[in-house]
C-alpha positions in Angstrom: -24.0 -30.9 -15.3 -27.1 -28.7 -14.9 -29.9 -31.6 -15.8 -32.8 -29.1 -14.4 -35.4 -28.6 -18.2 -36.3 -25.5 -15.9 -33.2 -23.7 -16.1 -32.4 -23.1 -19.8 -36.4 -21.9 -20.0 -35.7 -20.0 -16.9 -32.4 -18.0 -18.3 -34.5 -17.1 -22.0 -37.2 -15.1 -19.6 -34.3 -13.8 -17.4 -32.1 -12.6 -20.5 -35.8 -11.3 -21.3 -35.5 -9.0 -18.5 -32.1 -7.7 -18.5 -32.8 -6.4 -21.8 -35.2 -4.9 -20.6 -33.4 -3.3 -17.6 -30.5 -1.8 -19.3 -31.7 1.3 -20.6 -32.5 1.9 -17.6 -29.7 1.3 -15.9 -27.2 2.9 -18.2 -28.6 6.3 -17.2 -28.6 5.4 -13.4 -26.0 8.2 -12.3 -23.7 5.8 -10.0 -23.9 3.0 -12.4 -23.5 5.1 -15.9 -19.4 5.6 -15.6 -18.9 1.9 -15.5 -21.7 1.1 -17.4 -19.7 0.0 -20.6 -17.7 -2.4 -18.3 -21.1 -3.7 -16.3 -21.9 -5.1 -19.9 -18.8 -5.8 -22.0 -16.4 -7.3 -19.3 -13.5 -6.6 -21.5 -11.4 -5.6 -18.9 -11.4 -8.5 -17.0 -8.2 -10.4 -17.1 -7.8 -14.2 -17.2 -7.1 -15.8 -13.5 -6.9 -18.9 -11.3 -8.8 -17.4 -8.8 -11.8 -15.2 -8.9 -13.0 -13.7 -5.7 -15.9 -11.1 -5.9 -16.1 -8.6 -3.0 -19.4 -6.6 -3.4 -19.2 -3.4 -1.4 -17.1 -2.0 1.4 -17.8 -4.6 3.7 -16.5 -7.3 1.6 -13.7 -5.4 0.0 -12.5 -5.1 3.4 -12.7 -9.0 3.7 -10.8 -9.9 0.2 -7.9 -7.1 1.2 -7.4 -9.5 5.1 -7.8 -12.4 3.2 -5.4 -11.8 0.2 -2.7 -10.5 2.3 -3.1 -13.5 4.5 -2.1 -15.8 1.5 1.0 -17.2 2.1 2.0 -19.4 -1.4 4.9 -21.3 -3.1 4.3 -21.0 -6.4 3.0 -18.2 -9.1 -1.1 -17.5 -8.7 -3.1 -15.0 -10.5 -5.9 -13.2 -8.0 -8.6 -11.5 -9.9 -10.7 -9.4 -7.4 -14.0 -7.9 -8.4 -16.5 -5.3 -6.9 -19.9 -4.1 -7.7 -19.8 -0.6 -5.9 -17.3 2.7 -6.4 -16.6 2.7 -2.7 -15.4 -0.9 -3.0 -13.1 -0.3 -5.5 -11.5 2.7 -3.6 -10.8 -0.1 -1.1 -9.2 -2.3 -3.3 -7.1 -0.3 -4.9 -6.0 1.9 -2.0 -5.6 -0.9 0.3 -3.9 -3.7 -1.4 -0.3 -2.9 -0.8 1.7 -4.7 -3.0 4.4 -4.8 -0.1 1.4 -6.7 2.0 0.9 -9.2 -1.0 3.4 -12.5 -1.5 5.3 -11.8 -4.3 4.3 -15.2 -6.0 0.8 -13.0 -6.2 0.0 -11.4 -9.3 -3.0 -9.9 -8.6 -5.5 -8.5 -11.0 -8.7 -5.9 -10.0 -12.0 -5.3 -11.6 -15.8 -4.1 -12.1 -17.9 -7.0 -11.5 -20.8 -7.0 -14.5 -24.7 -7.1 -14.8 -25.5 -10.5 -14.2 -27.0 -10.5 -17.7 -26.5 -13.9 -19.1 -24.5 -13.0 -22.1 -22.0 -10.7 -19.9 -21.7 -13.4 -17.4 -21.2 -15.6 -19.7 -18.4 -13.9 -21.4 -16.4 -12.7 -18.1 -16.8 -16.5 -17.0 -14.6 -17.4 -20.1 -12.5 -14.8 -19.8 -11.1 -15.3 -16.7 -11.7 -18.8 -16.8 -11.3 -19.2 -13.1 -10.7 -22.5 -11.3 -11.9 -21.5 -7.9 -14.9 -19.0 -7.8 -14.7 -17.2 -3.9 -18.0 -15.4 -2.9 -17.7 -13.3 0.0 -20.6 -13.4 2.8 -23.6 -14.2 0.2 -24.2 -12.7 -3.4 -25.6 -15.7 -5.0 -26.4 -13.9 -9.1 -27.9 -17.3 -11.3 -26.6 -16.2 -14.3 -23.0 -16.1 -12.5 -23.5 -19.5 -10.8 -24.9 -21.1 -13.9 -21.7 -19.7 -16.1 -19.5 -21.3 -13.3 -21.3 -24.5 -13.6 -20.7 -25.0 -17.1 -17.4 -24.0 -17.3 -16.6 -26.4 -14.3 -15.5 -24.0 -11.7 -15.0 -24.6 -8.0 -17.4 -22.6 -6.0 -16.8 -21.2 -2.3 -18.6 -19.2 -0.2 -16.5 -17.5 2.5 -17.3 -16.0 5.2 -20.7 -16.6 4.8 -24.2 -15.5 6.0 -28.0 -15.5 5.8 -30.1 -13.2 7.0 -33.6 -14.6 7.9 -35.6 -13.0 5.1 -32.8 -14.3 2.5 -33.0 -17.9 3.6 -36.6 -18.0 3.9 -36.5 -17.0 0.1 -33.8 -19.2 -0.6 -35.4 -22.2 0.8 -38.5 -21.6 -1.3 -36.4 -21.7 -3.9 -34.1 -24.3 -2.9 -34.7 -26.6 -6.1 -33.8 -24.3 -8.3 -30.5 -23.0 -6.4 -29.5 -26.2 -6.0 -28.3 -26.4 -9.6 -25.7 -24.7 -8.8 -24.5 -26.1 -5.9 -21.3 -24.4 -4.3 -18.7 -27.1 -3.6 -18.0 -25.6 -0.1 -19.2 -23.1 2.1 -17.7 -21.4 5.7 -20.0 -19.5 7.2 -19.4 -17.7 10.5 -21.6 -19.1 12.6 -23.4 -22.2 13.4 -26.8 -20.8 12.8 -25.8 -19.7 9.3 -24.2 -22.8 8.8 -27.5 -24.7 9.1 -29.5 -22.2 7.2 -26.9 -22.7 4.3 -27.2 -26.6 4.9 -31.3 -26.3 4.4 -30.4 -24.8 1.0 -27.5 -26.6 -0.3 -27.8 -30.3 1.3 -25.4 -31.8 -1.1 -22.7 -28.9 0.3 -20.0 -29.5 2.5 -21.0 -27.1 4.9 -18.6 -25.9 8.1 -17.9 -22.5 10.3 -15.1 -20.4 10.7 -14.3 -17.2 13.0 -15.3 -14.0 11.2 -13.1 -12.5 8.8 -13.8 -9.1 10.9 -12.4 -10.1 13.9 -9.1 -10.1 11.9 -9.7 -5.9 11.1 -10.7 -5.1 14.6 -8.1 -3.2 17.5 -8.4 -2.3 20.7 -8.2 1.0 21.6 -6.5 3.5 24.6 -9.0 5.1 26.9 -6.9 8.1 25.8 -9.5 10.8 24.7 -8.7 11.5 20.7 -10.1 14.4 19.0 -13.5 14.9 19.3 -15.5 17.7 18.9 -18.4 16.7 21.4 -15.2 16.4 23.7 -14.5 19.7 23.4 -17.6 21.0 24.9 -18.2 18.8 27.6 -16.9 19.4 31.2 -14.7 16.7 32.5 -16.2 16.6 35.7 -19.7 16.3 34.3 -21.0 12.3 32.9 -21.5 12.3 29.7 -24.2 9.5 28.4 -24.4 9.2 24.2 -27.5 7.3 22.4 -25.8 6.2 19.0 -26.9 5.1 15.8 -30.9 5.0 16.6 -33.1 4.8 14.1 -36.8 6.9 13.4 -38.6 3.1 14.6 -36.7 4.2 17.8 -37.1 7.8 18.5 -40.6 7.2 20.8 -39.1 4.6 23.0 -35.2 7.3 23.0 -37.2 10.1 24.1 -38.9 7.8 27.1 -35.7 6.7 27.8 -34.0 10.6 28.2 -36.7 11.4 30.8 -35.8 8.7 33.3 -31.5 9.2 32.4 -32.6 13.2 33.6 -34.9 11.7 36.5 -32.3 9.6 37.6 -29.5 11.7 37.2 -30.3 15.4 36.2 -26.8 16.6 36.4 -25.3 14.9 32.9 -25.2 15.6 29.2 -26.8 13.9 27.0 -25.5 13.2 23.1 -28.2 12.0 21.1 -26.2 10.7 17.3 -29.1 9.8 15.3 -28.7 7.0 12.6 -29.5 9.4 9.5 -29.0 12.8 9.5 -32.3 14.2 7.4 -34.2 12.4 10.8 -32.6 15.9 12.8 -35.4 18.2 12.3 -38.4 16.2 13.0 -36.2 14.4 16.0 -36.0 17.7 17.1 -38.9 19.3 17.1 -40.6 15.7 18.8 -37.8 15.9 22.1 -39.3 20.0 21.8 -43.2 18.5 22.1 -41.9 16.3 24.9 -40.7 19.4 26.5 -37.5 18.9 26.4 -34.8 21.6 25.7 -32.4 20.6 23.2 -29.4 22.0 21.2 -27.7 21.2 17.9 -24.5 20.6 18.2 -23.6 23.5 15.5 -25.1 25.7 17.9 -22.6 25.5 20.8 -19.7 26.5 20.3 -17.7 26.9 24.2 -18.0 24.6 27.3 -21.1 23.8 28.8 -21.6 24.9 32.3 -24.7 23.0 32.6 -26.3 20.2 31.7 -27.3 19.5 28.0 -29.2 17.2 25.8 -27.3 17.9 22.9 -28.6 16.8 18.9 -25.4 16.1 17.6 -26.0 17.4 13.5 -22.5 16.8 12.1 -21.0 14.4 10.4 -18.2 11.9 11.4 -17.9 12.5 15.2 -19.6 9.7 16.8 -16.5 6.9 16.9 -14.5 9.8 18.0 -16.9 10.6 21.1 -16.8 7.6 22.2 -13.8 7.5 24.1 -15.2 10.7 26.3 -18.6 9.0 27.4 -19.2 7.2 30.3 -21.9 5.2 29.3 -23.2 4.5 25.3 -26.7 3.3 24.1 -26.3 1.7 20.7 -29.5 1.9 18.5 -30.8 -0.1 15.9 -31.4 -2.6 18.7 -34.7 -1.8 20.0 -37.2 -3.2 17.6 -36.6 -5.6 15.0 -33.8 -3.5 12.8 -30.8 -5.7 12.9 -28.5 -3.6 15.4 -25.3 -0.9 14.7 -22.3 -1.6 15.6 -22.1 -2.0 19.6 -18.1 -3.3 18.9 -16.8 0.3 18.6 -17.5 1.7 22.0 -16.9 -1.4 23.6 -13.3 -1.7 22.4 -12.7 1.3 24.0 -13.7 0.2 27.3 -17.3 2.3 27.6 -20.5 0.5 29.0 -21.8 -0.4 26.2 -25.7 -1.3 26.0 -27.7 -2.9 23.8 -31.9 -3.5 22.7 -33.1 -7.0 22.2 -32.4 -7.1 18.5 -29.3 -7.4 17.1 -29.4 -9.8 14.3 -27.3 -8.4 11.9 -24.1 -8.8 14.5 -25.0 -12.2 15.8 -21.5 -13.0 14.4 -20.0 -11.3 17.1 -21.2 -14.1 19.6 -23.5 -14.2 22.8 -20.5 -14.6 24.8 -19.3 -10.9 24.1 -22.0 -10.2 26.8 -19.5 -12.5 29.4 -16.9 -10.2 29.1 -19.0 -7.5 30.9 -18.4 -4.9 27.9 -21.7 -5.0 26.3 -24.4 -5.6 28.1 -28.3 -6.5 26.5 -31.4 -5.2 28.1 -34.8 -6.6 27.4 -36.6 -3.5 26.6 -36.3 0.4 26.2 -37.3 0.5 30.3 -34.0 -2.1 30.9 -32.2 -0.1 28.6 -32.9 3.4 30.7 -32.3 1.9 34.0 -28.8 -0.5 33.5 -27.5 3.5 31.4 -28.3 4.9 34.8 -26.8 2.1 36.9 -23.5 2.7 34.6 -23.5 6.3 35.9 -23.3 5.9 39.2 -21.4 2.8 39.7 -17.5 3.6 39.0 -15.4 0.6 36.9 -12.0 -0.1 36.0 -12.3 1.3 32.2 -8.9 -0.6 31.3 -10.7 -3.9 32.9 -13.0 -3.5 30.3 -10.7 -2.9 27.9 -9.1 -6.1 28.6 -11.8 -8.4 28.7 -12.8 -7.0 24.7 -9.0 -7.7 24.0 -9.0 -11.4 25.1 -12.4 -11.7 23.6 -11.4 -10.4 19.7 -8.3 -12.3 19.9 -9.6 -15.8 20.5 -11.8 -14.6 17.6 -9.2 -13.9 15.1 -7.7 -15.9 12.4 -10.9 -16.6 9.6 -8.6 -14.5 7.0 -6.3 -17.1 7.4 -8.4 -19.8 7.4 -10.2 -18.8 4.4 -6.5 -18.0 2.6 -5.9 -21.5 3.4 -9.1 -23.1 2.5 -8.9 -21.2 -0.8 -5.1 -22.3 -1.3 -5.8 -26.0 -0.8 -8.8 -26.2 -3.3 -6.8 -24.3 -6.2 -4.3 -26.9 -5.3 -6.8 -29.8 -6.0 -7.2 -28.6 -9.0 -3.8 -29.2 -10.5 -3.3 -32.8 -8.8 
């Protein structure tokens, strides 16, 4: 039971605020077509399990871990989602053929986390087991659970430094509502968790997105920057950089030209409205640059080449010799470095790369990725790359092993979800 006096005080001021908000959020353009449903969870069907997938990322997490359930007896699934592009995953990528057949699964628009519509889809579905994927703690959700005495896990889990520093200062109050278990993917998440939740039982597991990930041929697929570039002539790419980065990128193409003029170089910024002013600052720097609408044969010379259309970059990777992924440079949290590397390209990396920490520190072992210290490190180890000739399928390889000893959290989280239903019907 919730003995906290602060809580019930807390929830009239909160309930305050929804009210509030809705207005305003029923003429929000993405929000107004499930609006009704946000609010009046009507459509939500009653279940023994409740997992709650909040975007695209998670989606992707409850479709590897619901086809990895493996059960003896009947089990309603009821899968929620906050976002459109989460429930395109859902519904497109559950295949009933992937399912067990004792599954009956059920999917959904998550609501507000206004009290009274929490309250209302808690009773509904009147869920034994509560599964949170990575980290969406709503207090109105978790206080609904509470009181209706369901199991709480958190899967997958993970804090980002700015959300446990503001968990911890709130620890007393998130401590009410306790989850009964959490797995989180690695051992630094798993303390911060422990620092919020000291009563939890608390333990790691291998990332669910291990289980999604493939290894790919060398074999060049079709790419447009492909197309263009001359087979004989390196090809260098700077991917995914951000506008914090674009100083320290242009610093970085003078010494790549210095240290090896006869290349091209792809530069695949991380948002597209950043091409105009990145191109008219690599112009101030003297440097000549083309769009990548603009060409429309094979080069004959070396390029530095804006790339300004959409969807090419995992395709490219598989021509380049050598890939700088951005993000990584200053404190942003990193892109993902994993894409390139699978398919056996150098792969280099800034200093900061927080937000893939789940991938490990031994990735770097495997001679795939490799971190540099700074934007100078960064220039000189993408020149080393392209003049020192390696076995691509070694590469290739060594990323192989690596994801495979990874793999297996969407079975483990199947499993840990299967046995605490279970304890509920001893």
């Amino acid at each position: 039971m919730i003995k906290n006096v602060f809580i019930p005080n807390f929830f009239k001021f909160y309930n305050i605020l929804w009210k509030a908000a809705l207005p305003f959020l029923k003429r929000h353009p993405r929000l107004a077509p499930t609006f009704d449903r946000r609010i009046n969870p009507a459509h939500l069907q009653p279940a023994d399990i409740w997992i709650q997938a909040a975007s695209a990322g998670e989606a992707y997490l409850a479709v590897s871990t619901i086809n990895a359930f493996n059960t003896d007896r009947p089990v309603t699934i009821m899968v929620t989602t906050t976002t459109d592009q989460g429930m395109e995953i859902l519904t497109k990528t559950l295949s009933p053929k992937k399912i067990s057949p004792q599954i009956n699964l059920c999917i959904g628009t998550f609501p507000f986390d206004s009290p009274k519509a929490m309250k209302k889809a808690v009773q509904q579905i009147n869920p034994a087991i509560m599964v949170l994927l990575e980290t969406e703690l709503w207090p109105a959700h978790l206080y609904a659970l509470k009181k209706n005495h369901t199991r709480v896990l958190i899967i997958n889990g993970r804090l980002s430094k700015k959300s446990s520093r503001n968990y911890k200062l709130t620890k007393a109050f998130w401590g009410s509502f306790a989850p009964e278990r959490i797995l989180a993917i690695s051992a630094e998440d798993a303390q911060k968790f422990s620092m919020i939740f000291p009563q939890t039982r608390v333990e790691t597991m291998d990332n669910i997105k291990f289980d999604r990930m493939t290894v790919q041929s060398t074999a060049d697929k079709r790419s447009a920057l492909a197309e263009i570039v001359p087979r004989e002539m390196p090809l260098s790419i700077f991917a995914s950089f951000r506008r914090q980065e674009e100083t320290q990128i242009i610093e970085m193409i003078k010494i790549l030209l210095k240290k090896g003029p006869n290349q091209i170089i792809a530069l695949f910024p991380r948002h597209m409205h950043r091409i105009s002013p990145f191109l008219k600052a690599l112009n101030k720097n003297s440097l000549t640059v083309y769009k990548g609408s603009q060409i429309s044969s094979v080069l004959t010379n070396p390029a530095i080449i804006l790339w300004d259309k959409f969807g090419d970059l995992h395709q490219a990777y598989s021509r380049a010799d050598v890939v700088f992924v951005g993000g990584s440079l200053v404190p942003l949290g990193g892109q993902n470095f994993m894409e390139p590397a699978a398919l056996g390209v150098p792969t280099i990396i800034g200093p900061h790369w927080q937000d893939f920490a789940w991938v490990g520190k031994e990735i770097f072992e495997t001679g795939a990725v490799t971190q540099c210290r700074n934007w100078q490190h960064t220039a000189e180890t993408m020149s080393r790359y392209l003049v020192k000739s390696e076995n691509r399928q070694t590469r290739i390889d060594a990323v192989n092993h690596y994801i495979s000893q990874k793999q297996g959290g969407a079975q483990t989280a199947a499993d840990t979800i299967w046995a605490s239903w279970l304890a509920t019907h001893k």
